[in-house]
C-alpha positions in Angstrom: -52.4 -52.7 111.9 -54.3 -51.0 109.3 -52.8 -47.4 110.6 -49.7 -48.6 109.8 -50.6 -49.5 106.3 -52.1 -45.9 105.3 -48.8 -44.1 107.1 -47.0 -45.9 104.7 -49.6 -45.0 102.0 -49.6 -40.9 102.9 -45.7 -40.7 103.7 -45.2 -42.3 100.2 -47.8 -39.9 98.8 -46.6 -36.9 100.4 -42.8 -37.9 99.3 -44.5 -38.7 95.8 -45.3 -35.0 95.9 -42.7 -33.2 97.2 -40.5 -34.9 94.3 -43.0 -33.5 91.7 -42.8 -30.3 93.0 -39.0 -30.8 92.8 -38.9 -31.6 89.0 -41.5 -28.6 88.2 -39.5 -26.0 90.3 -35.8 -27.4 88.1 -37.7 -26.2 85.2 -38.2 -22.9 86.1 -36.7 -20.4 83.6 -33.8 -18.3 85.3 -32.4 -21.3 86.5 -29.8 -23.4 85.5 -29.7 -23.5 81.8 -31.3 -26.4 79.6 -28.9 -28.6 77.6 -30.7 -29.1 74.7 -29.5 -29.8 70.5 -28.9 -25.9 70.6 -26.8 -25.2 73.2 -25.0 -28.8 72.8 -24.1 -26.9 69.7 -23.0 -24.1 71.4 -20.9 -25.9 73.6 -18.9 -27.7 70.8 -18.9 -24.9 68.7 -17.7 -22.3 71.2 -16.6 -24.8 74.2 -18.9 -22.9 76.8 -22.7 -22.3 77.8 -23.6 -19.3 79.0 -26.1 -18.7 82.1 -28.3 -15.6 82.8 -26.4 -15.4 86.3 -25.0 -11.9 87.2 -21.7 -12.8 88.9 -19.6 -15.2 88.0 -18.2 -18.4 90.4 -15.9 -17.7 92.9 -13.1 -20.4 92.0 -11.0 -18.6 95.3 -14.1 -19.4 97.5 -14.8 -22.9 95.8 -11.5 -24.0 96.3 -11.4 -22.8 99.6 -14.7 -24.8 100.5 -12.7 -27.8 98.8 -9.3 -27.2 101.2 -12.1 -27.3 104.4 -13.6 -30.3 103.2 -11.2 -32.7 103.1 -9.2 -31.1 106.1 -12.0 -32.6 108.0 -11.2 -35.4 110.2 -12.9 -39.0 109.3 -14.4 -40.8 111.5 -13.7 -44.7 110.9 -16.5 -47.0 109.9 -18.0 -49.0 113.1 -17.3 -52.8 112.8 -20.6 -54.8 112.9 -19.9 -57.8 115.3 -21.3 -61.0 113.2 
């Protein structure tokens, strides 16, 4: 019974880990950009925030991806018997 209790203990650790590694790799520069008091400023001074990205979005192919989406067909919820 003890096994069970130090899975638990190393799957949450592991987990605990992987999220750090998560939040570190978020903050790495290049990324998305940082909303912080300047560019807050930006964005209600100019009404956009700029990103080191080289190309912009593809609006065609987003809505596109949008369209297949929600053509998909649903599958209805199983009813639990009570």
């Amino acid at each position: 019974m003890n096994w069970l209790w130090i899975l638990f203990g190393a799957l949450t650790g592991a987990a605990g880990l992987r999220y750090l590694a998560r939040l570190r790799g978020s903050r790495s520069p290049g990324g998305t950009p940082v909303v912080d008091d300047e560019a807050l400023r930006r964005i209600l001074e100019e009404g956009t925030l700029g990103t080191d990205e080289d190309e912009p979005l593809d609006l065609d192919e987003a809505a596109r991806a949008e369209e297949e989406f929600w053509a998909e067909s649903w599958d209805e919820p199983e009813e639990y018997s009570r």
